[in-house]
C-alpha positions in Angstrom: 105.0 78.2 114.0 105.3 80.9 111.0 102.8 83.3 111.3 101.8 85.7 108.6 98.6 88.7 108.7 97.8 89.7 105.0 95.7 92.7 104.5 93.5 93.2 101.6 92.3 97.2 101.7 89.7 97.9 99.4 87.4 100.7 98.9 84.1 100.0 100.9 86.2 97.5 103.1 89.5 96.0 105.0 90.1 92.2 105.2 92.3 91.0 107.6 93.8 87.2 107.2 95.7 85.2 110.0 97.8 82.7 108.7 99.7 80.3 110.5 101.8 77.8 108.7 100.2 79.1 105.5 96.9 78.0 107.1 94.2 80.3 107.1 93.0 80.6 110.7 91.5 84.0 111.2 89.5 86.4 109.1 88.3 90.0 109.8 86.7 91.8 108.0 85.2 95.4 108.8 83.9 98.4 106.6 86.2 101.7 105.9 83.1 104.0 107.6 82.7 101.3 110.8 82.7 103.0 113.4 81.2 101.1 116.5 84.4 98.9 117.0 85.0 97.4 120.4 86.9 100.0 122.5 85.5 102.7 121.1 84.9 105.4 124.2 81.2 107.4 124.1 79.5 110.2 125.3 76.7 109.0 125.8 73.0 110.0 126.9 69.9 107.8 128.9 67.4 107.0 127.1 65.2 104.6 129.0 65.7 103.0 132.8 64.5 99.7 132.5 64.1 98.6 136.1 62.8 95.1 135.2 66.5 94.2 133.6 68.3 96.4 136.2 69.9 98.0 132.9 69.3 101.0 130.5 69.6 101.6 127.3 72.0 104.6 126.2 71.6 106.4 122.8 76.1 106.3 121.3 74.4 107.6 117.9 73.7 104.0 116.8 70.4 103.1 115.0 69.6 100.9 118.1 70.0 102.2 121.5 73.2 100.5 123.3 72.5 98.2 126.5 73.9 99.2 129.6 73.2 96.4 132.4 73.9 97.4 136.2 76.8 95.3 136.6 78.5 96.7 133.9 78.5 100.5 135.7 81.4 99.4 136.9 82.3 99.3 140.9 83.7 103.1 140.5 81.2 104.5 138.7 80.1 107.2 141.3 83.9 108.2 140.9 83.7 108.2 137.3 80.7 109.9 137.3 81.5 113.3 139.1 85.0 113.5 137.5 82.9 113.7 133.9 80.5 116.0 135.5 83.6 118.2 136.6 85.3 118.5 133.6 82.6 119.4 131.8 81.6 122.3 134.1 84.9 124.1 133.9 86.0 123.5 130.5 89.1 126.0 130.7 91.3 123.6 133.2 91.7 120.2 133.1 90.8 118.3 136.0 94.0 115.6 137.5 93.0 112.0 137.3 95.9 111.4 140.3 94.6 114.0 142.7 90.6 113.9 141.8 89.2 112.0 145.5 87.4 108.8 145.2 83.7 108.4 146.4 82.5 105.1 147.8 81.7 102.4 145.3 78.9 101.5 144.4 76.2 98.8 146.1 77.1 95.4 144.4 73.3 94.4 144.6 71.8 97.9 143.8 68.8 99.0 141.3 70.3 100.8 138.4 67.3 103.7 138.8 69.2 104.7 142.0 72.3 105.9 140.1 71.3 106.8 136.4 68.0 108.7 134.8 66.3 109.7 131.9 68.3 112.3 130.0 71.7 111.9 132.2 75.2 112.2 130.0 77.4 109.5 131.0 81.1 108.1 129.8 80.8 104.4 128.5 82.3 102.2 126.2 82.0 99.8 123.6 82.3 96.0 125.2 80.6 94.3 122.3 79.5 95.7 118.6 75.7 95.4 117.4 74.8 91.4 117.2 72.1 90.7 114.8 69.1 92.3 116.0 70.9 93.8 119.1 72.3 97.5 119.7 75.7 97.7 121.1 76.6 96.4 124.8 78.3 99.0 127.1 80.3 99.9 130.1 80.9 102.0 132.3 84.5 100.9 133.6 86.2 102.3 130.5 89.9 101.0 129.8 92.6 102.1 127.6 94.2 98.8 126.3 98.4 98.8 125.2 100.1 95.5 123.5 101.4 94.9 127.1 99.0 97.2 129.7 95.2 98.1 130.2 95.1 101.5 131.9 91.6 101.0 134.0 91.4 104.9 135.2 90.1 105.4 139.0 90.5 101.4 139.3 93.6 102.2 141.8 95.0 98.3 141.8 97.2 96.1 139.6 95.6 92.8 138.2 98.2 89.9 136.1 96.8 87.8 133.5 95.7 84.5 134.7 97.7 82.9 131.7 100.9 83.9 133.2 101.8 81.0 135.4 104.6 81.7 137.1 104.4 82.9 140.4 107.5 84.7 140.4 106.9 86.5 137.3 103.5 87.2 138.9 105.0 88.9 141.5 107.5 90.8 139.9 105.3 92.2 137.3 102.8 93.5 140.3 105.9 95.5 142.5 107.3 96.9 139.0 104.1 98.4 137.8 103.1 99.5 141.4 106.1 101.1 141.2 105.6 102.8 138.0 102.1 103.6 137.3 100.6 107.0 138.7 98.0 107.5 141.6 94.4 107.2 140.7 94.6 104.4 137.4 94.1 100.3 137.8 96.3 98.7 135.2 96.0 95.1 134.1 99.2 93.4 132.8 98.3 91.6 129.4 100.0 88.0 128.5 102.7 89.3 126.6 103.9 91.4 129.3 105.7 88.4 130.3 109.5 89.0 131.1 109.1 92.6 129.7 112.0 95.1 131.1 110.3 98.1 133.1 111.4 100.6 130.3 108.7 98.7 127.8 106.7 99.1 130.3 107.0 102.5 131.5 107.2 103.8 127.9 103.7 102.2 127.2 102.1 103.3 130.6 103.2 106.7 129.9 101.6 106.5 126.4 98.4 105.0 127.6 97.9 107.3 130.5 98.5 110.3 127.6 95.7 109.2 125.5 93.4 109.6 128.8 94.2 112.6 129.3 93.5 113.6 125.4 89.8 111.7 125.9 89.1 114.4 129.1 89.8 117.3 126.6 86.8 115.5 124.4 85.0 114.9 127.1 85.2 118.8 128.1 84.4 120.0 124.7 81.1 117.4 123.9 78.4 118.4 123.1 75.7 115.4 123.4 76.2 112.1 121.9 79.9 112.0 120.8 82.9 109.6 119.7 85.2 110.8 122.5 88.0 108.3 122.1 88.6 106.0 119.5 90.2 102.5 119.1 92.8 101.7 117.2 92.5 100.9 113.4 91.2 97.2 113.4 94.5 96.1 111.7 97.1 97.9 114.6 94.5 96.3 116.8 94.8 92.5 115.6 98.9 93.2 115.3 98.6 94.5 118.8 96.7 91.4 120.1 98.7 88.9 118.4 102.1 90.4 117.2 105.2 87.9 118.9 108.3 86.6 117.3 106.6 84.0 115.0 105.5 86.5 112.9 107.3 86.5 109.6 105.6 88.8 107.4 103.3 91.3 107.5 101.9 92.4 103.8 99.5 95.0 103.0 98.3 96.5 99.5 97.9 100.2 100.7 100.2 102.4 101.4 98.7 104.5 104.0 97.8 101.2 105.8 101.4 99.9 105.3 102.8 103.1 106.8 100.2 102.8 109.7 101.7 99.6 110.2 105.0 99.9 109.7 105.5 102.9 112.2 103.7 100.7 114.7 105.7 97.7 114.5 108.9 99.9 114.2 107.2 101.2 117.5 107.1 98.2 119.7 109.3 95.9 117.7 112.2 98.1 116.1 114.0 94.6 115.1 111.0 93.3 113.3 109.9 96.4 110.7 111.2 95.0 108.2 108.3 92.3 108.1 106.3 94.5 107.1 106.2 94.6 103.4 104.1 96.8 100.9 102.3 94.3 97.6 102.6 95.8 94.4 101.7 92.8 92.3 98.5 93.2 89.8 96.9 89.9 90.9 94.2 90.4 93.9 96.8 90.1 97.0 94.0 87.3 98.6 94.5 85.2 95.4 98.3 85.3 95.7 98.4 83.9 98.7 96.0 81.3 98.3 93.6 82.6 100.8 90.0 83.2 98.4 90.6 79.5 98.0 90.5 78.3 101.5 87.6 81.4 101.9 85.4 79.4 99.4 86.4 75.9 100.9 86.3 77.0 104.8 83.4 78.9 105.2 80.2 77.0 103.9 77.6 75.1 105.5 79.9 72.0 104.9 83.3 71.5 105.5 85.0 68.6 104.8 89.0 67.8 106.6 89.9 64.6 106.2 89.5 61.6 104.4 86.1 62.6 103.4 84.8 63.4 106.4 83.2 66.6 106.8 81.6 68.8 109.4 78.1 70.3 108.8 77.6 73.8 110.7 74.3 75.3 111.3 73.7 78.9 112.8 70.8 79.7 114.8 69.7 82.6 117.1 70.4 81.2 120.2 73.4 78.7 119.7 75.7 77.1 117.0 75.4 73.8 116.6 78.3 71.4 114.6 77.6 67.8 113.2 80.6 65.6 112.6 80.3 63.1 109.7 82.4 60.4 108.6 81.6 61.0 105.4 82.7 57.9 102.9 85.7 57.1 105.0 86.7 53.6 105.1 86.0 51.8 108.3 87.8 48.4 107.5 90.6 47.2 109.6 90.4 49.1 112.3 87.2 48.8 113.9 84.1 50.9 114.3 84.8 52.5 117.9 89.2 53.0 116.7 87.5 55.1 113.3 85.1 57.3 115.4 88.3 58.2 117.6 90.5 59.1 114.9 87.3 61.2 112.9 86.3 63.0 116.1 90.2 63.9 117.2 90.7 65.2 113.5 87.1 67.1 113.5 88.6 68.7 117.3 91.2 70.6 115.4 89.3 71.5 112.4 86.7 73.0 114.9 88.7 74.4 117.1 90.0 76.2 113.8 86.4 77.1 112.8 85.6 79.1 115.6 88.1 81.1 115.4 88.1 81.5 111.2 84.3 82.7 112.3 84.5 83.6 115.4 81.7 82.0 116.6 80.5 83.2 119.9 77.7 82.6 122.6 76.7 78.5 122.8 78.5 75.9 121.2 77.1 72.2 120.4 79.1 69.6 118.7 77.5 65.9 118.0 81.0 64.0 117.6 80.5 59.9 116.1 79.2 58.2 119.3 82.2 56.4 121.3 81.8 53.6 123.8 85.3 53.9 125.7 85.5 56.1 128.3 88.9 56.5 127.8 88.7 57.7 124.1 86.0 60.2 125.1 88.1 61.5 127.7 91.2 62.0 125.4 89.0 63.5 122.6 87.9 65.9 125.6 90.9 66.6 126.9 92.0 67.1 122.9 89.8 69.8 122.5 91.5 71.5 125.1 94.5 71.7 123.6 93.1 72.7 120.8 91.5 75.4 122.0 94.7 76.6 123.9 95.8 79.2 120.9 92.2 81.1 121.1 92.3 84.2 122.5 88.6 84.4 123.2 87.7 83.5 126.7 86.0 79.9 126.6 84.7 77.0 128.6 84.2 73.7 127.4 82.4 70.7 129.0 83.1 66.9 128.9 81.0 64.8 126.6 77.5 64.2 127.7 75.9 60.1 127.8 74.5 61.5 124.7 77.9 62.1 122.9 77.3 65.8 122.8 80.0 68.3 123.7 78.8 71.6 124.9 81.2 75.0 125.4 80.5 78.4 125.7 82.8 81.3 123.6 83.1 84.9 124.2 80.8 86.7 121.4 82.5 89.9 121.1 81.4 90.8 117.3 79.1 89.3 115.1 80.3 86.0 113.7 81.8 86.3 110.2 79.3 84.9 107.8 80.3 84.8 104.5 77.6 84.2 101.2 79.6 81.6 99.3 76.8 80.9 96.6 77.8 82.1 93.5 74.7 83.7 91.2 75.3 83.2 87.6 76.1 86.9 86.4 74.0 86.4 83.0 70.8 84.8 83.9 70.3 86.2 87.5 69.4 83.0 88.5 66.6 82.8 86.0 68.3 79.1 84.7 69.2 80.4 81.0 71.9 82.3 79.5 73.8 83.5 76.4 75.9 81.0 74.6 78.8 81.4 76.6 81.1 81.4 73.5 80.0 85.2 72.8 81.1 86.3 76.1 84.6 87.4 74.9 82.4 89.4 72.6 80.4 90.6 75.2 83.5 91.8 76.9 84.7 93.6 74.0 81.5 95.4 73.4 82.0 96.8 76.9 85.6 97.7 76.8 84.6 99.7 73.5 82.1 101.5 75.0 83.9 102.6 77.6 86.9 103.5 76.1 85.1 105.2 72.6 81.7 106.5 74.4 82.6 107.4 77.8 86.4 108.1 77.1 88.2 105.8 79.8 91.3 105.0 78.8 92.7 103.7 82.1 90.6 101.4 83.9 91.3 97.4 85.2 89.4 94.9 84.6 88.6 91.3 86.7 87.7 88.1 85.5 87.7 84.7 86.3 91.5 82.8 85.9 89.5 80.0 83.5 88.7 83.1 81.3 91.7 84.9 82.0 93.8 81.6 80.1 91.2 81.7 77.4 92.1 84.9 75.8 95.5 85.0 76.4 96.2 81.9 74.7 98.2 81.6 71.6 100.5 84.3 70.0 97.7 86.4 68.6 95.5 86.0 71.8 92.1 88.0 72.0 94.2 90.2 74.9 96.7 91.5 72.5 94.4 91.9 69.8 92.1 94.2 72.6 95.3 96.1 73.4 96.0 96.8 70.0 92.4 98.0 69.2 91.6 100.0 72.5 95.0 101.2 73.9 97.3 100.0 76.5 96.0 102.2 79.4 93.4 99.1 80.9 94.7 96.1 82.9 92.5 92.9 82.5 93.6 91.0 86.1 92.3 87.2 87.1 90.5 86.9 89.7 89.2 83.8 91.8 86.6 85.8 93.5 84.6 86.1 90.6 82.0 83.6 89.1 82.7 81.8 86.2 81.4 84.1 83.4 81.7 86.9 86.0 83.3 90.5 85.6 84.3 93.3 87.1 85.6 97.2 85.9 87.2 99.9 88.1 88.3 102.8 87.2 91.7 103.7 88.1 90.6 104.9 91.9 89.6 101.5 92.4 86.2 102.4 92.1 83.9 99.9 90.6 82.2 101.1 87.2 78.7 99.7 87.0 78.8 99.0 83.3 76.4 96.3 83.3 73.8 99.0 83.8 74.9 101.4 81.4 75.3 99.0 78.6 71.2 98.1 79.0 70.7 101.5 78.5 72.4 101.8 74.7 
């Protein structure tokens, strides 16, 4: 498989695409001022004991308070607890994670008004960012995750991924990190930790175990709610969760994101920097890579994957719900039950890539084309397993029910990415009438004049749509040349297929959008 992360870094936000095969199969997208990422470590305070839920909720400086349940304290909270409570009484020595003494765990079945209260400072962390409506979810067992280790600090055991099989490797991974890791901290062994020589490993623990201590130097000198530790940029993050040897390029359009990256890969991959490549070209980088078009053509209410089948996907509050259609796909030769197979398998993988693409999370329901073999609905079940096998969210997926349904349940970490791809016409406003679209290369004019002759901006860029783009650079004398001729050579007039048809965009030459449209009404 040849895997490629593009990262588009704009202004206001990043946008993060997985491609695999040229295929776009994962899209983050976060802004440049987020800061409630998963990871992030708080210092936070009580608000409200809700003894009902057996949870609290905890004010992190979000608009909403964060949820805390009872379960989530974490099974050495008490531990966690009066180390925080120490360090931040003598603020002039550091207190030792490896020689601070463990108190007993916590009661597994116990009311969360006997350990916290109103008003009480507390470390916790973010497990899952604010969901429609919701605050952020917390706890309390606060990790540090590496590309190979978590470092779980008072957990005092080792823990291997389930999705390491072999039983061998199980066991050597478990003697060399008991071997290595300090007194006092739980560390998890991640997938990729796989066959890893005990120098990667030490080197990372080491590293990990280093950023702790740095979070107890926050945590001596806060003062109320405060960001105390924070998670790695969400681009290092998705290269950390996904980097292995199919990757074959890595491009980003900023450099201070493509050094971020770049020392990072040179970090844990020396042999592989040199994937990592900076994009200089004009056009948007998302464009040049085809992914706005499969944006526009994934993401909508309908889908269509094969043959003219398509997928309808509806969003709701409690659950996502997907309808497979055959669409106007020819059922002749085969049979009615042989083309319901072969739609259902095809809308498998085309799902399986959806929920990812979005990450959709919480309660799944798909209505596949109803099957009367028991043997095809088993293989389309045990399809969808395979399918599945490349997400990285945890997931659990049932059989089809008599009704045809197929119900699974996805880890919601973040909300899931919803993207408006309705385009409003630019001139009207969707009142239903515009100029004569002829004039709009006049229009454009008029605006590049102003700028350039009232407001005295000679370098600026400007977008447009491809269609638009042809139009007036067409012919030896094209309307572009004559423009350059007339108004300098300092602007840059760029196609872009984000924009609508008679849609346009200026930015200055920081990248920052010029709002011309308004200024022009004002004349």
């Amino acid at each position: 498989m040849n895997s490629e992360l593009v990262v588009d870094v704009k202004p206001t936000e990043i946008s993060i695409a997985l491609l695999e095969n040229k295929r776009l199969v994962e899209l983050h997208q976060e802004g440049r001022e987020e800061l409630f990422a998963v990871g992030n470590i708080y210092m936070g305070r009580v608000k409200k004991i809700m003894p009902g839920l057996n949870a609290a909720f905890v004010d992190v400086g979000y608009e909403k308070d964060a949820f805390l349940h009872y379960l989530d304290l974490g099974s050495n909270f008490n531990t966690l607890r009066s180390f925080t409570v120490q360090a931040q009484s003598d603020r002039k020595r550091i207190p030792a994670t490896q020689k601070f003494k463990s108190l007993p765990e916590i009661d597994k079945n116990g009311s969360i008004s006997d350990v916290l209260q109103t008003g009480q400072e507390i470390l916790v962390q973010v497990a899952k960012e604010p969901i429609s409506t919701k605050g952020p979810r917390l706890t309390a067992e606060v990790s540090i995750a590496g590309r190979f280790l978590v470092l779980i600090p008072f957990a005092d055991k080792v823990s291997i991924s389930q999705k390491i099989k072999s039983e061998e490797e199980r066991i050597r991974l478990k003697q060399l990190i008991q071997s290595i890791k300090p007194k006092g901290f739980g560390v998890i062994a991640r997938t990729v930790a796989e066959d890893k020589k005990v120098a990667e490993l030490d080197n990372e623990l080491k590293i990990l175990v280093k950023r702790w201590e740095e979070a107890i130097v926050k945590t001596q000198q806060a003062k109320g709610t405060t960001l105390i530790l924070e998670e790695i940029g969400r681009t290092v993050g998705i290269i950390r969760d996904l980097f292995n040897p199919s990757f074959k390029h890595i491009y980003v359009n900023d450099k201070n994101i493509f050094t971020e990256v770049h020392d990072y890969v040179k970090l844990i991959a020396p042999e592989q920097k040199d994937i990592v490549k900076l994009y200089k070209e004009e056009a948007p980088i998302f464009d040049s890579f085809g992914i706005t078009k499969q944006i526009k053509s994934s993401l909508g209410k309908t889908v269509s994957f094969k043959n003219g089948a398509y997928l309808i996907i509806e969003h709701t509050e409690a659950l996502h719900v997907v309808d497979v259609n055959s669409g106007n796909r020819s059922k002749a030769g085969n049979g009615q039950e042989q083309n319901a197979y072969e739609v259902n398998l095809a809308a498998a993988e085309e799902i399986a890539r959806q929920l990812r693409l979005r990450d959709m999370g919480g309660i799944i329901v798909i209505d596949f084309i109803d099957m009367h073999e028991g043997e095809n609905r088993q293989n389309l079940y045990e399809k969808m397993r395979e399918f599945m096998a490349d997400d990285r969210a945890k997931h659990n997926i049932l059989p089809l029910s008599k009704f045809g349904l197929m119900q699974m349940t996805r880890q919601r970490v973040r909300p899931a990415v919803d993207i408006d791809l309705e385009e409003n016409c630019p001139t009207c406003n969707g009142k239903g009438t515009i100029k004569p679209s002829i004039l709009f290369t006049d229009q454009l004019e008029r605006k590049i004049e102003y700028l350039v002759k009232r407001l005295n901006v000679k370098n600026f860029v400007l977008y447009i749509h491809p269609y638009v783009y042809a139009y007036i650079n067409q012919g030896f004398c094209s309307i572009r040349r004559k423009w350059k001729k007339q108004y300098g050579r300092g602007f840059k007039i760029i196609p872009s297929q984000q924009l609508g048809f008679l849609q346009y965009k200026f930015y200055d030459k920081n990248s920052v959008e010029i709002d011309l449209q308004e200024k022009i009404e004002k004349i």
